[in-house]
C-alpha positions in Angstrom: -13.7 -4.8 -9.7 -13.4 -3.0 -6.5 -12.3 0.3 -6.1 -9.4 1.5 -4.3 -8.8 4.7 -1.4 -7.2 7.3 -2.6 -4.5 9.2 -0.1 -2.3 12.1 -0.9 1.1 12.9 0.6 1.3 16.3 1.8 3.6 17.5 -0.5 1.4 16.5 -3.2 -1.8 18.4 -1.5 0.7 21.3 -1.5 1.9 20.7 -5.0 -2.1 20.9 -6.3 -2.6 23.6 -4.5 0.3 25.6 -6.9 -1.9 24.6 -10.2 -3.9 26.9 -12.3 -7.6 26.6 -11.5 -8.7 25.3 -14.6 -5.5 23.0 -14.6 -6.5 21.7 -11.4 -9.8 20.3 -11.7 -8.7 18.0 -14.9 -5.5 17.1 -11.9 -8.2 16.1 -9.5 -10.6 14.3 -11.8 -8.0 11.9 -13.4 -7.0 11.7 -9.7 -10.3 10.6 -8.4 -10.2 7.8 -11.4 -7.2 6.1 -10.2 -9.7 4.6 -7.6 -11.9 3.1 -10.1 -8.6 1.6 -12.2 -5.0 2.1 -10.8 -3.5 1.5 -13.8 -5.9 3.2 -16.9 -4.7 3.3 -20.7 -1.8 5.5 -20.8 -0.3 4.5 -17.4 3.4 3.6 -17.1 5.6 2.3 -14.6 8.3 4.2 -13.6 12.0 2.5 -13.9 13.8 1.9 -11.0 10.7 2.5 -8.6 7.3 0.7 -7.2 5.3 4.0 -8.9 3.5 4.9 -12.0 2.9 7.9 -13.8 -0.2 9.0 -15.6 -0.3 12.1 -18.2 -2.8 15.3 -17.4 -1.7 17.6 -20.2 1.6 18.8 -19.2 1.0 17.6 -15.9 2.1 14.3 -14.4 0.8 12.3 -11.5 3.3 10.2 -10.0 1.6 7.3 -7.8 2.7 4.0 -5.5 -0.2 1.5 -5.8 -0.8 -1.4 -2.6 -2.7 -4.5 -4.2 -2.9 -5.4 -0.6 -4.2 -2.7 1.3 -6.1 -1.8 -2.3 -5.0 1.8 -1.6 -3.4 4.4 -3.5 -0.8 7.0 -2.8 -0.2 10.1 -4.6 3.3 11.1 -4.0 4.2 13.5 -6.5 2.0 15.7 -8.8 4.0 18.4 -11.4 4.8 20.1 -14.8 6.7 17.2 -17.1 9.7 19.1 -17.1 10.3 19.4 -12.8 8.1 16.4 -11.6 11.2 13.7 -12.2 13.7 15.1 -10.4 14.5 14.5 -7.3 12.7 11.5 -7.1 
């Protein structure tokens, strides 16, 4: 399979850059494996959007995947209980 680009939004660079250091290099690894497999074990599609959501402890990477362009876009990365709103 070939592996996809991954970009980051902005807000998402800034949102990583709030994280713990030892928080943030488990963020950035399971990041970084999205471009081998954009949807791994564990992943779920969000309702009522084109995103998905993987699990990093209490972290959660919310991400748009492009089949076509065989890119994906990290749009959101946050604790469980703030990264859903405001969506």
């Amino acid at each position: 399979m070939a592996s996809y680009a991954v970009e980051l939004r902005r807000s998402a660079i800034k949102e990583l850059d709030a994280l713990a250091k030892a928080d943030l290099s488990r963020v950035i690894s399971r990041i970084q494996a999205l471009g081998a497999n954009p949807r791994p074990p564990g992943a779920e599609k969000l309702t009522g959007a084109e995103q998905y959501r993987i699990r990093q402890g209490v972290y959660r990477v919310l991400y748009e995947v492009d089949d076509a362009r065989r890119t994906i876009t990290v749009v959101k990365v946050g604790h469980r209980r703030e990264v859903y709103r405001n969506r």
